[in-house]
C-alpha positions in Angstrom: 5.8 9.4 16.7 9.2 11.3 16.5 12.2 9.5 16.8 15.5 10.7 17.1 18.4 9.6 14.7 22.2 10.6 14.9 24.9 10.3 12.3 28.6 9.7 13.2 30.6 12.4 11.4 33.9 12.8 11.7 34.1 11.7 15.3 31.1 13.7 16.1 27.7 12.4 17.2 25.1 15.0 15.0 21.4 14.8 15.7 19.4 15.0 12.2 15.4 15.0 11.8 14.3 15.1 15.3 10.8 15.9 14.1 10.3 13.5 11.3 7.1 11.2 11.4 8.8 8.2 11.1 5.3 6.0 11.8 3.6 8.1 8.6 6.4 8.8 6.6 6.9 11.1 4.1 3.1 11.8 3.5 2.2 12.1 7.3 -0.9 11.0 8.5 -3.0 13.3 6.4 -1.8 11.7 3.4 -2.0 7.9 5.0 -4.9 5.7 2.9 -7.7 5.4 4.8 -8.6 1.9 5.8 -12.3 2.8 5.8 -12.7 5.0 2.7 -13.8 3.9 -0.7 -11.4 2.3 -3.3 -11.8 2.1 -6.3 -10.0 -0.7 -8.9 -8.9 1.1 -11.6 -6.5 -1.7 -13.5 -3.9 -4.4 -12.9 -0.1 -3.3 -13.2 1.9 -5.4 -15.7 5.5 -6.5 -14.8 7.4 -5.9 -11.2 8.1 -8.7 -9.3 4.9 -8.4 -7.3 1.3 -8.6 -7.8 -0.1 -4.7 -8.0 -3.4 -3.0 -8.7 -4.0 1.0 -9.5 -7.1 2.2 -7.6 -8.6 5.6 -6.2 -9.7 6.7 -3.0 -12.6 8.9 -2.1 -10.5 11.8 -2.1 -9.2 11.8 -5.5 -5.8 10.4 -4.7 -4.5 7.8 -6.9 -2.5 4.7 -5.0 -0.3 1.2 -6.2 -1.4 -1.0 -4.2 1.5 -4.1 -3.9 0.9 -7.0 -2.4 3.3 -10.4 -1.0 5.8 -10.6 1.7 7.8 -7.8 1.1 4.9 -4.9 1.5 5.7 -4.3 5.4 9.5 -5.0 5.9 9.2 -2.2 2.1 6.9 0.5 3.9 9.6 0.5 7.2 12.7 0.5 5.0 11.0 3.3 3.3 11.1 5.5 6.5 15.1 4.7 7.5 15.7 6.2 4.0 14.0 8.9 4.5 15.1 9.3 7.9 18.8 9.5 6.6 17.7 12.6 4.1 17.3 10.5 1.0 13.5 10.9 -1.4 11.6 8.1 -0.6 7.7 7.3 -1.9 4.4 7.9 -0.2 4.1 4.2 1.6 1.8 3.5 4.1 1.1 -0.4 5.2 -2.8 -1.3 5.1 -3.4 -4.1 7.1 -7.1 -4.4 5.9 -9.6 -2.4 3.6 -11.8 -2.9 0.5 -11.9 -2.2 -2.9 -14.6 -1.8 -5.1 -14.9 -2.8 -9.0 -14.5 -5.8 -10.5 -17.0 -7.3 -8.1 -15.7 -5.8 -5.0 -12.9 -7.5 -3.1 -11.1 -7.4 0.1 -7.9 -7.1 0.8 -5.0 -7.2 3.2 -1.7 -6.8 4.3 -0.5 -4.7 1.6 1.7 -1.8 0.7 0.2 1.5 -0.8 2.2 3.9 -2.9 1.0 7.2 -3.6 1.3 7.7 -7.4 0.1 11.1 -7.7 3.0 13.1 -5.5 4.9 15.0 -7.7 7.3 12.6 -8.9 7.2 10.7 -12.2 10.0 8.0 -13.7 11.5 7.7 -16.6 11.4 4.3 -18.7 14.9 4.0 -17.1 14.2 4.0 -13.6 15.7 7.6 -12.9 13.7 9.9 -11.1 12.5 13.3 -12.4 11.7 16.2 -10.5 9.9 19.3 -12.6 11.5 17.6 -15.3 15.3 16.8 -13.8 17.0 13.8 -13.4 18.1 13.5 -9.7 18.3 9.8 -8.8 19.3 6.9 -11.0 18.2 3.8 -10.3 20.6 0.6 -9.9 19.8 -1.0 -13.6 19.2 -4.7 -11.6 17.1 -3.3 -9.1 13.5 -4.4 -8.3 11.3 -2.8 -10.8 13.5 -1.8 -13.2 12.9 -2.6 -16.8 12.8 -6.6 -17.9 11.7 -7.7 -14.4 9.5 -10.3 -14.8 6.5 -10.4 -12.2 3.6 -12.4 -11.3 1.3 -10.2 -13.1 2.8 -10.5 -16.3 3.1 -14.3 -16.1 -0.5 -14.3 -15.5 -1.8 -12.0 -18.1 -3.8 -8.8 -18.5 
């Protein structure tokens, strides 16, 4: 699904990435989780303001899986981002799947982030790319250091 988005600039109406997937995302659809595949629990994520989970799929890819409210309204805000020429993550909403380990549980309504795209973060939030800081994140932004989330309140 391609969408067209303008920008206003300097009195001018200017078409910009015509042919992005804005349904997929940065990833497209060969990178989307499938629903179907295998999972695979890897561990629990400490700290965010979310509940979260590291798994694996079937084809080696390694995904955050986030669950609560904010997993859907997150993956579409994603894409306006990205429409407007900014880096974004791999999201994709799941509405339903599995995961196996720890006894096998089912899940739903959740947000997957690829974690194994090329991008890392420092401790501080800023982005490196081969090794460069490019992006700096806000230092009271969600997810940034001292944030304290369900998962640590809970425990390992």
């Amino acid at each position: 699904m391609a969408l067209k988005i303008a920008v206003r600039s300097y009195g001018k109406i200017q078409p910009i990435f015509e042919s992005r997937d804005l349904f997929n995302g940065l990833g497209g659809a060969d990178g989307a989780p499938d629903p179907n595949g295998k999972f695979t629990f890897v561990k629990r994520v400490i700290g965010g303001t979310s509940e979260k989970i590291h798994v694996d799929d079937d084809k080696g890819r390694k995904w955050t899986v986030k669950f609560g409210p904010e997993a859907k309204p997150e993956t579409a805000a994603s894409r306006i981002v990205w429409a407007a020429g900014y880096h974004v993550d791999q999201d994709y909403f799941v509405k339903r799947t599995h995961i196996e380990g720890r006894g096998g549980f089912n899940i739903w309504d959740v947000r997957f982030e690829r974690r194994d795209d090329g991008y890392k973060e420092d401790k501080a939030g800023a982005l490196l790319v081969m090794g460069i800081k490019s992006v700096q994140r806000h230092p009271g932004a969600a997810g940034s250091e001292g944030a304290n989330g369900l998962a640590q309140q809970l425990g390992p």
